[in-house]
N, C-alpha and C positions, 0 to 999 in steps of 0.2 A: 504493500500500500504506500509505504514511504516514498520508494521509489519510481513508481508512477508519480506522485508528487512532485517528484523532483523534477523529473520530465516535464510535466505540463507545465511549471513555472517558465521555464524558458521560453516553451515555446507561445503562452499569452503574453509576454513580454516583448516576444518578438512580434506577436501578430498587433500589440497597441501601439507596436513602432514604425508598423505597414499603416495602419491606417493613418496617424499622424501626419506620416510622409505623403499620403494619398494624399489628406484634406490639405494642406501646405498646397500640395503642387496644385491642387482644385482650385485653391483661391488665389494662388497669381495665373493661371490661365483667365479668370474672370475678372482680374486686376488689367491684365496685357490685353483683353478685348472690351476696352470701356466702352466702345459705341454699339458691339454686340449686350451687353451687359445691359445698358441703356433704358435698350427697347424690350428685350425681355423682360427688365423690371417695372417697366412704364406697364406694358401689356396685364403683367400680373395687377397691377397697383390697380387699375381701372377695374377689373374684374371684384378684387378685394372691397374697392370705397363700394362699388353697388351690393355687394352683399353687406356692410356694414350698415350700410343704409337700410336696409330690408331690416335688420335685427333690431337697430336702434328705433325703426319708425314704427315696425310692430309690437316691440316692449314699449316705444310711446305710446300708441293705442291703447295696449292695456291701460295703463297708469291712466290716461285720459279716461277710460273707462269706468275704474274705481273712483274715479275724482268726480265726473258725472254723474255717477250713483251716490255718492255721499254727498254731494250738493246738493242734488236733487231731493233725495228721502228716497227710500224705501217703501215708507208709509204714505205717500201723496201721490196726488193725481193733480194734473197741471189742464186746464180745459180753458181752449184757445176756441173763440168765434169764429166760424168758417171750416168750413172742410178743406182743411189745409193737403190732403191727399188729390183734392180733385182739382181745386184751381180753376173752378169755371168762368168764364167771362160773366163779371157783373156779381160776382156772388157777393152778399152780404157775409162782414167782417166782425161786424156788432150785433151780437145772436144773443151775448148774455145779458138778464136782464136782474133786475131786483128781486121779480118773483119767482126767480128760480135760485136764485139765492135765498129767499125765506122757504122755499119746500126744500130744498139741501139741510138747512139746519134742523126744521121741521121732522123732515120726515124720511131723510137716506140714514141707513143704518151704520152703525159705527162712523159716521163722522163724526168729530168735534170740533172742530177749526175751519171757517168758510169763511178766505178773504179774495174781494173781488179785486181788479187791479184794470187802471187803464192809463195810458204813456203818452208822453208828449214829448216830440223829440226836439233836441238844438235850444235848449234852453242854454240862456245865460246868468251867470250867477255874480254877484257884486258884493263886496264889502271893505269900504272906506276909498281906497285907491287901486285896488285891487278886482281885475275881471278877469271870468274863465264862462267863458265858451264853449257851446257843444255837448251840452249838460242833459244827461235822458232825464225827465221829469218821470216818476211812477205818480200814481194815485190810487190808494189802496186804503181798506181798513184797520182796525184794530189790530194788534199785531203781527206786524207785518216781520217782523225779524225773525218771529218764532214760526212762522207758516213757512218761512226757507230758508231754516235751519240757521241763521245768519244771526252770528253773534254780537252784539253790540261795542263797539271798544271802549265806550263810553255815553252817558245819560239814560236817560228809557224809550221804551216805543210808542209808538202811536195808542191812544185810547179809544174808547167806543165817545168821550167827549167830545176829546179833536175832532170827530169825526160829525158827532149830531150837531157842534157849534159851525164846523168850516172853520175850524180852526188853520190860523197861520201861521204854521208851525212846521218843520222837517225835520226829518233826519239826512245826516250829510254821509256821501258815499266817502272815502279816502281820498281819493281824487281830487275833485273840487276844496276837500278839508284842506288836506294840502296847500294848494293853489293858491288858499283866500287866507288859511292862516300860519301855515308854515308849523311848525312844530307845536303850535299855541292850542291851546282845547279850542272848539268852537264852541259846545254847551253855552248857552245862556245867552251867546249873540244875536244879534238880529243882521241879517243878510238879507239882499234885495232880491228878488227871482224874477226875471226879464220885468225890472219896475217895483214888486210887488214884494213889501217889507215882510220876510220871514223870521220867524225865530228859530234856533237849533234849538232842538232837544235830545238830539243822542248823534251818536258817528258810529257808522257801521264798521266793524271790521275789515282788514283789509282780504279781499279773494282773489284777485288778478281777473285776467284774461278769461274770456268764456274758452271753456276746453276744448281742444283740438286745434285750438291756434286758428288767426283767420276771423274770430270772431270779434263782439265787441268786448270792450275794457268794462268789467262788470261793476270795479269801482268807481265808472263817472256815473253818478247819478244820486240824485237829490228823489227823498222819497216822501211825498206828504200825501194828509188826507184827501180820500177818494173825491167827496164834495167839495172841497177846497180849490184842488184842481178842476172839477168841471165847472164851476161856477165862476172862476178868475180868470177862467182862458174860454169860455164860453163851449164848452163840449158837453156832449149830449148826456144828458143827466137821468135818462133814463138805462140804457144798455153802454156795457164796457166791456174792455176789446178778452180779457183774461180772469180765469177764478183759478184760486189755490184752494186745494180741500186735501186736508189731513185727516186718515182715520189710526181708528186704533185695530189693533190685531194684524199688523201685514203680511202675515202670512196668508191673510185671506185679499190681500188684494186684487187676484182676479175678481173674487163674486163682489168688491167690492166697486169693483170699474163698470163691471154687466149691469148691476145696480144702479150707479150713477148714471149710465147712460140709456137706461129704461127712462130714468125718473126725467133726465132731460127729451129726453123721446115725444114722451107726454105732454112736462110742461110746452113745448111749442106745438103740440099740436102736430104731430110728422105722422103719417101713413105708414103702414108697415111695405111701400114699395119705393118710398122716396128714401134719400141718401141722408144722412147727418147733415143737420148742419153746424156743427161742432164739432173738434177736437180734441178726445181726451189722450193727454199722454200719462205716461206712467214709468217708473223705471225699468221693466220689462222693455218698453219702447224705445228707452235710451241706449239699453243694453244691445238690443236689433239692431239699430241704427250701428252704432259703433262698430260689431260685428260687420254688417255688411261693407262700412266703410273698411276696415280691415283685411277684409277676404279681398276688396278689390284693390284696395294696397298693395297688396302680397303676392298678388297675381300679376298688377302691374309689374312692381319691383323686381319679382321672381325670374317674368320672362327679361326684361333688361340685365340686371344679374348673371343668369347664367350664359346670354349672349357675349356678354363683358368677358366672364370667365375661361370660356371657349376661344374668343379671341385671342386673350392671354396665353391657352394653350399652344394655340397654335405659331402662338408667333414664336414661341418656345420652341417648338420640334421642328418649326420649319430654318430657323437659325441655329439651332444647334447640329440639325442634317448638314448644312451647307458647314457650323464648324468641323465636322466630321472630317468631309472632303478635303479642307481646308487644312486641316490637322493630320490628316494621313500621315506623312512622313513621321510628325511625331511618336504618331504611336506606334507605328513597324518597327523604328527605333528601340521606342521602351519595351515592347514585345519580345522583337531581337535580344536584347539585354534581358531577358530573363524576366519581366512582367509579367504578370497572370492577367487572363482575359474577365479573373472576377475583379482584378484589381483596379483596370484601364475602365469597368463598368463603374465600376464604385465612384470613381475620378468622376465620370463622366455626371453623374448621379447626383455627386454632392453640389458639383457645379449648377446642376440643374434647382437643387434645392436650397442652396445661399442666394439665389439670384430672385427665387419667388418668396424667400423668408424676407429680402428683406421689401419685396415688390409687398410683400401684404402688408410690414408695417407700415410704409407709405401709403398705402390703400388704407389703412385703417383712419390714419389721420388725415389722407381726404377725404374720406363717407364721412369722418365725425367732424368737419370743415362744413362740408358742403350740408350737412344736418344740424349743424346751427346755425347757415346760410336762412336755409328752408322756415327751419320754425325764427329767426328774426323776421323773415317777410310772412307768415301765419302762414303757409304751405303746408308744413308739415307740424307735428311731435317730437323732437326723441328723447330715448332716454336711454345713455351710458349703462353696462354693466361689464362687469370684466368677461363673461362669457362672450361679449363679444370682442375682447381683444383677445380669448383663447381658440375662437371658432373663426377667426381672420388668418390667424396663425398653423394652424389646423389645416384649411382649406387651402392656404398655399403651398402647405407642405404636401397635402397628396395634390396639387396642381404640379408639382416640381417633378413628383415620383414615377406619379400616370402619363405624363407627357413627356419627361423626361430618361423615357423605360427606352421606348423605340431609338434615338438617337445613342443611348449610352449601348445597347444592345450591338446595335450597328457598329460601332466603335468598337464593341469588345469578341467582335467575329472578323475584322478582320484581319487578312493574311500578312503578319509580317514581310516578304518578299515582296507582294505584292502593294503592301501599301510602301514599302523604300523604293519601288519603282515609280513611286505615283498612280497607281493602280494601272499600269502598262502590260502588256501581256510580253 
């Protein structure tokens, strides 16, 4: 046993001396052909950023995903006037009314929170020397922060008073807080809203961007009572454009949407052969939506990807065939001198695989360039994780191995004599 022992040390000794000397000579062959080197790396890199892109835009989705669903609630249902699915010429917009608001509290089961909500866009907001612009006005009732989940940063929310007074009174989104007071509390101010002297009574937390990017800034906006707003901007004080209803028990929120949308069925008076004319979403809905934006993400990405990828290959095996040619005498040479055809494969191999390792981490850090490109201009999502700089890394390596098989193969068949001839007969 010893001596076996003894044996075999030498001989892994020698063979971690072959491959050293391999990889050595691999990497000044790919040193001495910088403009080959180049394009094979360039080729890989392209293929690598589009699949980085793919991974980062679909783990953005997700994340956009749970972010939608926990803004949203679980427990709510969002019901938009109009059948936002059909989009007909001329459809009514303002479908919801009061009285369908008093049979919602009335009479849909496990609600308890019915707030109605209608918007006025490009408001301006004023305080002292201070203006901001482009301000969504909401108009809604009684707790309005607690209908969408939206935490106060400070003061309280709206009351069912504000609401029977028309009261003039908001709440400020971070945005506009911002804007008008800089780091200072708003609470207890009075600010102008296009003219019309407001007081703050609370600031919303801050939430960013509606999710998916592309949408709007959810903290510009000023939120005050429903009547307040239709009576000071002169809007219609009967129907408004959005209701929030929050129940309790969400695991039953299917029978709870079938329900809701019976009971509006009725209030308007609808046929069982006419269409909604309302929109009830729900986070099911949100979840759909997303998903299918998803799958067509990934499909898109998918096929651009692995065309990127392909290219890469190829530009691999078709320059490394021509360094073959090109290298012939070399290797009849190393051959002649006693080189093994596993060894001139191995060369050939690792060459193939230092050129796409480092083509994928340049790939890597252009998909993650070019994907914070995207989501600065709302295009896209992403979101970093290290699986994606091990599956960048991964992928160029069997791009190096599969593509790099055929060339190093080729190299390591041919005929000593015949490649010192130049492949001459």
């Amino acid at each position: 046993m010893d001596s076996v022992a003894a044996l075999t040390y030498p001989d892994r000794m020698h063979a971690l001396r072959l491959y050293n000397r391999v990889v050595n000579m691999a990497l000044e062959a790919v040193w001495a052909s910088k403009l080959r080197s180049l394009f094979v790396i360039l080729g890989v890199a392209f293929g690598i950023s589009s699949l980085t892109l793919i991974v980062t835009s679909v783990d953005g989705a997700n994340r956009m995903a749970h972010e939608m669903v926990e803004m949203f609630g679980p427990d709510a249902a969002f019901v938009l006037g109009g059948n936002i699915t059909k989009r007909a010429v001329g459809m009514r917009r303002l479908t919801i009314s009061w009285e369908d608001v008093r049979r919602i509290r009335q009479s849909l089961p496990g609600a308890y929170l019915v707030v109605p909500m209608r918007g006025k866009s490009d408001l301006t907001v004023k305080y002292r020397n201070n203006n901001f612009m482009g301000v969504r006005g909401v108009g809604a009732t009684a707790n309005y922060a607690d209908a969408w989940n939206w935490p106060l940063a400070e003061g309280r929310d709206l009351t069912e008073q504000d609401v029977q007074r028309a009261a003039k009174v908001c709440l400020l989104g971070t945005q506009p807080s911002q804007a008008l007071f800089g780091d200072e509390s708003p609470v207890g101010k009075v600010i102008f809203v296009n003219n019309i002297p407001m007081q703050v009574v609370g600031r919303l937390a801050h939430r960013g961007m509606a999710a998916g990017g592309g949408g709007r800034d959810l903290d510009n906006r000023i939120i005050m009572p429903l009547t307040t707003l239709t009576v000071r901007f002169n809007l219609d004080r009967q129907y408004f454009r959005a209701l929030r209803v929050k129940f309790l028990q969400p695991e039953l929120m299917a029978q709870h949407r079938e329900n809701l949308r019976t009971l509006l069925r009725d209030s308007h008076n609808l046929r069982p052969a006419e269409e909604d004319d309302f929109t009830i979403l729900t986070a099911d809905e949100v979840l759909k939506f997303v998903s299918m934006f998803k799958g067509g993400l990934l499909a898109f990405l998918g096929v651009t990807a692995g065309i990127a990828v392909l290219v890469g290959g190829f530009v691999l095996v078709n320059l490394f065939t021509l360094s073959v040619s090109e290298r012939s005498e070399e290797i009849g040479l190393k051959k002649a001198l006693g080189a093994r055809s596993s060894a001139v494969l191995l060369q050939f191999l690792v060459e193939s695989t230092v050129l796409t390792l480092v083509g994928g981490v340049l790939g890597l850090f252009l998909g993650l360039g070019l994907g914070q490109l995207l989501t600065g201009l709302g295009i896209l999502t992403i979101q970093f994780s290290w699986k994606v700089f091990f599956l960048s890394l991964f992928s160029a390596l069997v791009i190096g191995i599969v593509f790099g098989l055929k060339p190093a193969r080729q190299a390591a068949s041919l005929d000593p004599i015949q490649a010192l001839r130049g492949g001459e007969d």
